[in-house]
C-alpha positions in Angstrom: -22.8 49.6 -59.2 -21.3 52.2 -61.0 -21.4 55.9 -59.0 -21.7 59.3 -60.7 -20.9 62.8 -59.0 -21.0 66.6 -60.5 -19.2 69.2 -59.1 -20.5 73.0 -60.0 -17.0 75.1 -60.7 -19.1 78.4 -60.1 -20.4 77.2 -56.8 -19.4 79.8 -54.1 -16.8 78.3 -52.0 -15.1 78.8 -48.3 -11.6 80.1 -48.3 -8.9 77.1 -48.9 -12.2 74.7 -50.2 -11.1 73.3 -53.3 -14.2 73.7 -55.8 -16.0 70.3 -56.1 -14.5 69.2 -52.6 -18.3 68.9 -50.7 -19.8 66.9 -53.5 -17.0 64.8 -53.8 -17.7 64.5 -50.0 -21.1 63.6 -51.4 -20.4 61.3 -53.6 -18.4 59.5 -50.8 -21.3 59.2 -48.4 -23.1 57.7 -51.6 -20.6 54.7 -51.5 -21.7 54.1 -47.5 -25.5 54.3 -49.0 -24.6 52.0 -51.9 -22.9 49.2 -49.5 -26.0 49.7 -47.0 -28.6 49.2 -49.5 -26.4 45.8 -50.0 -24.7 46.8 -53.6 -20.9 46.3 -55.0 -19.3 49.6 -55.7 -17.4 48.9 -58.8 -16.1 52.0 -58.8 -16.8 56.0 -58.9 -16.8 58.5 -61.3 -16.7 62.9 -61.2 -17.3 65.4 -63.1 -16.5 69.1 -62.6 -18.6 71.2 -65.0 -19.9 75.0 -65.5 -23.4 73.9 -65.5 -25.5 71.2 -65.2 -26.8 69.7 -68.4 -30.5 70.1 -68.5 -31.3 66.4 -70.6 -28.3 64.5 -69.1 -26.9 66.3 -66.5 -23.4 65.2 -67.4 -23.4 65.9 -71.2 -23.4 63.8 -74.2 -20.0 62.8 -74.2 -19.1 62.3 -70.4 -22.8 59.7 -70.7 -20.6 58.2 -73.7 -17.6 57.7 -71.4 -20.1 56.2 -67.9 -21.4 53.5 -70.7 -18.0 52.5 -71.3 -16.8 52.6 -68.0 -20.7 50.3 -67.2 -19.3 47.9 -69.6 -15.9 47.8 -68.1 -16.4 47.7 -65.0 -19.5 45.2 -65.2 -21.9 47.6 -63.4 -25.9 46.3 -63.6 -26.5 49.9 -62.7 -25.1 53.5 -62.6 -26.1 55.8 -59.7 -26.0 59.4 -59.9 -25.3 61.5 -56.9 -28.2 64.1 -56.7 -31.9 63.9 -57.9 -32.6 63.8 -61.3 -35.6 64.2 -63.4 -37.9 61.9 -65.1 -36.4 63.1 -68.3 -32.9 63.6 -67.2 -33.6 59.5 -66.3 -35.1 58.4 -69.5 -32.1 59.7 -71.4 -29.2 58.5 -69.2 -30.5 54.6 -69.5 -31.3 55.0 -73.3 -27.6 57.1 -73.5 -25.4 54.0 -71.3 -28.1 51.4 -71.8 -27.8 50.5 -67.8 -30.3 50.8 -65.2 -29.9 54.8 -63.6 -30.5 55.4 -60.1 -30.7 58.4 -58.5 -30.0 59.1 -54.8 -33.2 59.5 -53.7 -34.4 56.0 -55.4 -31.0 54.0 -53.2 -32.3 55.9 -49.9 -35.8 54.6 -50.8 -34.3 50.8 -51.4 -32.6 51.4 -48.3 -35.5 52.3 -46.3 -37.7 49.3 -47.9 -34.8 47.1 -46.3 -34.5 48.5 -42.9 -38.8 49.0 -42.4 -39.5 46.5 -39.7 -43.0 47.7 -38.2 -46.6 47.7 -40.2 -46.5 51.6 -40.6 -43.0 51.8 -41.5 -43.4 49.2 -44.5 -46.9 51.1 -45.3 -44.7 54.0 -45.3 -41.9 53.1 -47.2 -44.3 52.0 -50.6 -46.2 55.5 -50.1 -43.3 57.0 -50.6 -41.9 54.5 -53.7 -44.7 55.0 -55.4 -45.3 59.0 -55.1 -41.1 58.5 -56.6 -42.5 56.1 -59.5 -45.6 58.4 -60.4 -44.1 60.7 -62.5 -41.8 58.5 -64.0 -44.1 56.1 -65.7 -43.2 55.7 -69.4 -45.4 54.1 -71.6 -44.3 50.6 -73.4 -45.7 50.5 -76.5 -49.2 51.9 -78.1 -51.1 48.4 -77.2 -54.5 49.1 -75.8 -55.6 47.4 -72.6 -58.7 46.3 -71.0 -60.9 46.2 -74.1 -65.1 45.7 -73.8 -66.5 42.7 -75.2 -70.1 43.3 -74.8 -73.0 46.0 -75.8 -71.9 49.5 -74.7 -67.9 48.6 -73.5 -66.4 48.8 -76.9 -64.3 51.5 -77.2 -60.5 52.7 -77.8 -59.7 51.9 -73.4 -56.9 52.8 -71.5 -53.7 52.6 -72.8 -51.7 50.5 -70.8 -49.9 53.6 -69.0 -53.0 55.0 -67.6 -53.9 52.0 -66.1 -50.8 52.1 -64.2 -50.9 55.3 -62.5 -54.6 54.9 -62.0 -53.6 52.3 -60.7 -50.9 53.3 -58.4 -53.2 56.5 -57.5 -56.2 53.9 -55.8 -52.9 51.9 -54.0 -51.8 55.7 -52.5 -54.6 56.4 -51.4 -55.4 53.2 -49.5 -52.0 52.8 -47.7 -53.2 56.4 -47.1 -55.7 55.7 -45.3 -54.1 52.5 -43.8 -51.5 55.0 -42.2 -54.2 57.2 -40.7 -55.6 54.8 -38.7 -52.2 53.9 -37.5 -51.7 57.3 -36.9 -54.9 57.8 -35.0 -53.8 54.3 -32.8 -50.5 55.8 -32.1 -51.9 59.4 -31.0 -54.0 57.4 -28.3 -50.9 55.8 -26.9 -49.4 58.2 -27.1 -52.2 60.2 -25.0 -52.3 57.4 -22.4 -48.5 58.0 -21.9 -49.3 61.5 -21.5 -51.5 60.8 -18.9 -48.7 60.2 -16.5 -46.2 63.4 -15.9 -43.0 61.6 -17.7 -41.4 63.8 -20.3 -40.3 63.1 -23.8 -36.5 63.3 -24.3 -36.0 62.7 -28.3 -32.3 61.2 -29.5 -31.9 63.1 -33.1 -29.0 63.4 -35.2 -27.0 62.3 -38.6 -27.5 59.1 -40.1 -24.9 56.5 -38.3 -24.0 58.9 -35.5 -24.2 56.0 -32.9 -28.0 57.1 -31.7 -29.4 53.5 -30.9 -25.8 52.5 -29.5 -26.4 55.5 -27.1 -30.3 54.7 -26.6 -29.3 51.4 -25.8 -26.4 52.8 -23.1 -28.9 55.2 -21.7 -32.1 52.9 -21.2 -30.6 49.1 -21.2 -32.9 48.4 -24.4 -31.9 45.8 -27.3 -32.3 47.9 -30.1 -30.3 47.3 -33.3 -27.4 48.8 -33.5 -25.6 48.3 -36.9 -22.7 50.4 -38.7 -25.3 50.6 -42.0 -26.8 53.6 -43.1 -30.7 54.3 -41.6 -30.8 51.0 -39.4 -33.3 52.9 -37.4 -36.4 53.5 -39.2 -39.2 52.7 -36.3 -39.6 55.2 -33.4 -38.4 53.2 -30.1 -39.2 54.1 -26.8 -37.8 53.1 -23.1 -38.4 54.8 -19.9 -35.4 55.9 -18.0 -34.7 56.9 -14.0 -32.4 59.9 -14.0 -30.9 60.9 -10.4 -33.6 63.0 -8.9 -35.5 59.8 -9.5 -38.3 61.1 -12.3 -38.6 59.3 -15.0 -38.2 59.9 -18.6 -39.5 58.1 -22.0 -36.3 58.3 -24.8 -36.9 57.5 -28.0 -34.6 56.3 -30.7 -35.4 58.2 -34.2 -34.3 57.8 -37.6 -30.7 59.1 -38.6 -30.9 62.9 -41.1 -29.2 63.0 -44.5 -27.8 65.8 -46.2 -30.7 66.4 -49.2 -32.9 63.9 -47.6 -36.2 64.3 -49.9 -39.3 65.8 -48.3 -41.2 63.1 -49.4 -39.4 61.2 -46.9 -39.9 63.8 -43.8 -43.6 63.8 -44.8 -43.1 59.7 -45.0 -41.6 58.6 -41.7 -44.1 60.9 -39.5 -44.2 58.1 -36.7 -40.5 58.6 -36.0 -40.5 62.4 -36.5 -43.9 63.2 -34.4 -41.2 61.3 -31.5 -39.4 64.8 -32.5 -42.0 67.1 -32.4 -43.8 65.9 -28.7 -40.1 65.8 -26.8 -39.5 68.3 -23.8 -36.5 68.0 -24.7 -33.9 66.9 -28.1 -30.4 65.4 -28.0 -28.5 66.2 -31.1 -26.3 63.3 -30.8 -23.1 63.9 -33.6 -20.0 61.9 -34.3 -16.9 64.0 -33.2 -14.6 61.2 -34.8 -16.2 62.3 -38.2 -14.1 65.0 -40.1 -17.1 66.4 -41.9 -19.5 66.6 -38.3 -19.8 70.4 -38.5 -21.3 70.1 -42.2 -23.1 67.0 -40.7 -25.0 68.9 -37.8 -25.6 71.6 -40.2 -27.6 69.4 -42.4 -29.5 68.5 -39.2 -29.9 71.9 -37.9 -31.9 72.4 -41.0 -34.2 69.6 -40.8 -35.3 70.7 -37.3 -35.6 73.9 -38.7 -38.3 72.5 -41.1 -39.9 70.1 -38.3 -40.9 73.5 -36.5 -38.9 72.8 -33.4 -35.5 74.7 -33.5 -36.0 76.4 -30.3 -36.9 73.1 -28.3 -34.7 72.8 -25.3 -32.2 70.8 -26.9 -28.2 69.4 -25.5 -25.5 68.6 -28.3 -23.9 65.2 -27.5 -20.5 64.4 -29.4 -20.7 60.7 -29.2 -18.1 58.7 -30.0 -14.7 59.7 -28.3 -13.5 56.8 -27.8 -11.9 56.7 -31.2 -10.4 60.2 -31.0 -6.8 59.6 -30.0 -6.1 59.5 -26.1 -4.5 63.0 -25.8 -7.3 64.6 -28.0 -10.2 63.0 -25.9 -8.3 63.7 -22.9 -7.8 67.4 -23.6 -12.1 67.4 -24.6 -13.2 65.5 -21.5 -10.9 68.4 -19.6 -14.3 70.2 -19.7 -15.6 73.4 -22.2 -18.8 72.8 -20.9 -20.1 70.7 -24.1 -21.1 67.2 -23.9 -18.7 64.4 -24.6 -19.3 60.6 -24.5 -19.0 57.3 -24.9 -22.1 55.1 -26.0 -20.0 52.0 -26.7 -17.7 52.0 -22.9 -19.6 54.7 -21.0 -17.6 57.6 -20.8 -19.2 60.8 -19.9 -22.8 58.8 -19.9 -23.4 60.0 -16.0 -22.6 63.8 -16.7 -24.9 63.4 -20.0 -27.8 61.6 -17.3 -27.3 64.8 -14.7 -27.5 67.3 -17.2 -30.8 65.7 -18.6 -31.9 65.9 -15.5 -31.0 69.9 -15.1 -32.3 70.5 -18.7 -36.1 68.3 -18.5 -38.9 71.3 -18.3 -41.8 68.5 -17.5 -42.1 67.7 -13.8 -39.7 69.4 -12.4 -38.0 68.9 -8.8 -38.9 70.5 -5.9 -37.7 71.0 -2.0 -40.3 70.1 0.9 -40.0 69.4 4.4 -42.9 67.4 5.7 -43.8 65.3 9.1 -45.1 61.9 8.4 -46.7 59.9 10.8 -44.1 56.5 11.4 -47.4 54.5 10.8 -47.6 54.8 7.4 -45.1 53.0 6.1 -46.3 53.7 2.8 -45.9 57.4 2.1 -42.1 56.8 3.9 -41.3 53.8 1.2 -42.7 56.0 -1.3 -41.0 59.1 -0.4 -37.2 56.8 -0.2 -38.2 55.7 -3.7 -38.8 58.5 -5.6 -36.8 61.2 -3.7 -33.5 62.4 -2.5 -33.9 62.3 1.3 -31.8 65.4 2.8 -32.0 65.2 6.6 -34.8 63.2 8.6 -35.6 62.8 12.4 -37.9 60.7 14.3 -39.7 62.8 17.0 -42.6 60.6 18.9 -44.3 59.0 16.8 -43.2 61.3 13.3 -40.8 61.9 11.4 -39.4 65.2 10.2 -38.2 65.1 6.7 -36.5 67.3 3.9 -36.4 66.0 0.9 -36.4 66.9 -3.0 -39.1 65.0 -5.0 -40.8 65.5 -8.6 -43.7 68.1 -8.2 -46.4 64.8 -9.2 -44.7 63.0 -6.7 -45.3 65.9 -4.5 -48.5 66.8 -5.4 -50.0 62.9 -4.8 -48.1 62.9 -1.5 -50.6 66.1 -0.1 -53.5 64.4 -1.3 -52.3 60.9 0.2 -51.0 61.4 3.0 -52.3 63.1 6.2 -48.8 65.5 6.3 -48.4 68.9 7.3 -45.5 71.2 6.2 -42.8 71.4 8.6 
């Protein structure tokens, strides 16, 4: 593959950013999508122009100068680093007679690649196909599906029409197909709601070390792989923080700086994970020069999710390939969140402060007197509590101890207890 970036020379600019520097940035992170989606980079081109041509984006003679390069190079396709138009497409392959892509067409391959589950696949052609919909060219004037009989003759369909009528009936069955999967999930989801665990959601950049991290945090086998979006399906694990209430995490798929909203409106199963947590780690990847622009980009897809003022911790995974004095000087403590996923560092503090930060079933402080009969209620209270101070007097036992409100609450109906 052969990739294609623009650069805007009026684009405002931060102070000491050379102009064109972010989409050359860009056009670097479209190498890391190229290799993911399994392609051979034969190598890059970039253009820094006043404007953006409206039929070719690059201009007649920089299209003249990517065909050569195609030829060159031996590139079976060119990939351009932004979205481009049906007719902006049609007259880059007819202008370097190679196969364009656009970036929104290699995420789409790279999804199709990485969909594992039922929905996801479903998913994953909804959203090909609501791409390929308005970029159906017809091939020739040939009319198709001619009548032979009384009353059928006529002039037909011509052979484009018959695609996207086709395509239209195909959207709206894996439509429907993904509303009843929808409609199954909401039901387990309901049944999970039906005991008091809360939702902790890992979100964050695409290859920011999320399922490495879920993985750490909840012993789970999920796959963990240094490609771009190897997490499409929502996963999700229970996990026993200190004051001994549990939690369900789930693993979500990685952001993307202009990630289309066809694809938001796509992988719903993933981001409804998002939009039920009590509470969202923004997991980033401090190793990464560009992190701050990276976390920006997923500040704003929160922001269009509708949940920006969710309780939320910011993780900065990844230390361990900061050098030693570096890491050493963050783990020194400014009160932000610094880990490990791959050897562990910094995963207990990021465990406590969950615990501090979960808003569902919260802990709470009771002293009680439990007969030393029921053995029960004592086992139950050891396992699911922090016992403070205990004492046997007769045939009781006095004790203090902090336990999650349900806990609490099953324990006044249970047992026959009064407070202390």
């Amino acid at each position: 593959m052969l990739l294609v970036g623009v650069g805007l020379k009026r684009m405002p600019h931060l102070p000491g950013v050379d102009a064109g520097q972010a989409e050359r940035e860009s056009l670097a992170e479209l190498e890391e999508l190229a290799r993911s989606a399994g392609a051979e980079v034969a190598g890059t081109i970039f253009q820094l122009r006043d404007g953006i041509d409206p039929a070719t984006v690059i201009g007649r003679g920089k299209v003249e100068e990517v065909k050569n390069e195609a030829r060159l190079r031996k590139a079976a396709a060119v990939v351009f680093d932004r979205n481009l138009t049906p007719v902006q497409q049609r007259n880059l392959e007819r202008g370097t007679e190679c196969r364009v892509i656009d970036r929104t067409q290699l995420i789409l391959d790279i999804f199709a690649r990485h969909a594992r589950s039922r929905e996801g696949q479903l998913q994953v052609e909804l959203a090909q196909l609501n791409y390929l919909l308005p970029r159906l060219t017809g091939r020739g004037t040939q009319l198709s599906r001619l009548g032979g009989g009384i009353g059928t003759r006529g002039p037909g369909e011509q052979k484009l029409e018959t695609d996207r009528r086709r395509i239209r009936d195909r959207v709206r069955k894996i439509g429907q197909s993904i509303e009843m999967l929808r409609r199954q999930r909401s039901l387990r989801r309901e049944a999970r709601q039906a005991v008091p665990l809360g939702a902790v959601a890992l979100v964050g950049y695409t290859n920011a070390g999320k399922s490495t991290l879920f993985n750490a945090l909840s012993r789970a086998t999920v796959l963990v792989s240094p490609k771009m979006f190897a997490t499409l399906d929502p996963t999700v694990r229970a996990v026993r923080l200190a004051s001994h209430r549990r939690v369900l995490l789930s693993d979500t798929v990685g952001f993307i700086r202009d990630l289309p909203p066809g694809l938001l409106a796509a992988f719903r199963a993933t981001l409804e994970e998002v939009q039920e947590a009590a509470l969202i780690l923004h997991v980033s990847d401090i190793s990464n020069p560009r992190h701050a622009e990276q976390d920006a980009e997923v500040e704003k897809i929160l922001a269009e999710l509708g949940v920006e003022d969710r309780p939320r911790l910011h993780v900065y995974n990844k230390i361990d390939r900061l050098p030693a004095d570096e890491a050493a000087a963050l783990l020194a403590g400014n009160g932000n969140l610094f880990v490990s996923a791959l050897t562990g560092t910094g995963l207990e503090e990021l465990l406590r402060r969950i615990d501090q930060a979960m808003p569902v079933d919260p802990v709470v402080r009771l002293r009680f007197r439990i007969p030393l009969a029921d053995g029960r209620t004592l086992a139950l209270v050891h396992a699911l509590g922090h016992v403070l101070h205990s004492e046997v007097n007769d045939s009781q036992m006095a004790i203090e101890v902090e336990l999650p409100e349900s806990v609490a609450r099953r324990l006044k109906v249970r047992a026959t207890t009064t407070p202390a």
